[in-house]
N, C-alpha and C positions, 0 to 999 in steps of 0.2 A: 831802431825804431823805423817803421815805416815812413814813405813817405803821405797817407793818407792817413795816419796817426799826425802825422806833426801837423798837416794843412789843418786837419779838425782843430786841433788844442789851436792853431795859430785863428783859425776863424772863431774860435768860441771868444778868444780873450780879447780881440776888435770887435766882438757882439757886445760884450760884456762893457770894453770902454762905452758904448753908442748905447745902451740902454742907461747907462748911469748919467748920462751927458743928457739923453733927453729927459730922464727923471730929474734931474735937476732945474733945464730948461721949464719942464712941468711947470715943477714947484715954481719958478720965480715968476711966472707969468699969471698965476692962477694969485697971485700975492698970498703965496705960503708962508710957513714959519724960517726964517733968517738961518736957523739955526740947524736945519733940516738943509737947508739950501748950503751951510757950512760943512754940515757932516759928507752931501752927497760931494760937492768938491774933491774934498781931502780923500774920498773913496776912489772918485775917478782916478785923479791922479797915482796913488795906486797902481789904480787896475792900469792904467795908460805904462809904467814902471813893466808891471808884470809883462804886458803885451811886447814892448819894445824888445825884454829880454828872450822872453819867446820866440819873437821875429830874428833878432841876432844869433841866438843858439842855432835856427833851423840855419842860416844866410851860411854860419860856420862848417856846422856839420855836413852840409848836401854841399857848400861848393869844394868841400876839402876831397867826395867822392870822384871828382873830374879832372884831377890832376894838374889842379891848382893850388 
């Protein structure tokens, strides 16, 4: 894989944590449903999972190219 493949996937899935973070923000402030503001939590975190292991795979794979 490239490395303008991995930066993309690695910037879509830190898009993806910050839109679900402030869709939730959203919801609590506009005094939404509890339950909406429960489900987007348990989503971020998630997406925040997915992101980290994205960020770790690329950290692996490109520093193992430099002879480290």
């Amino acid at each position: 894989m490239s490395n303008e493949v991995v930066t993309l996937i690695t910037v879509v899935a830190c898009l993806a944590v910050a839109a679900i973070l402030f869709m939730g923000l959203w919801n609590m402030f506009k005094g939404g449903d509890p339950n909406r503001s429960q489900m987007l939590m348990r989503a971020r975190v998630i997406a925040q999972f997915v992101a980290l292991v994205v960020l770790l795979g690329a950290a692996y794979f490109f520093g193992r190219g430099n002879g480290g």
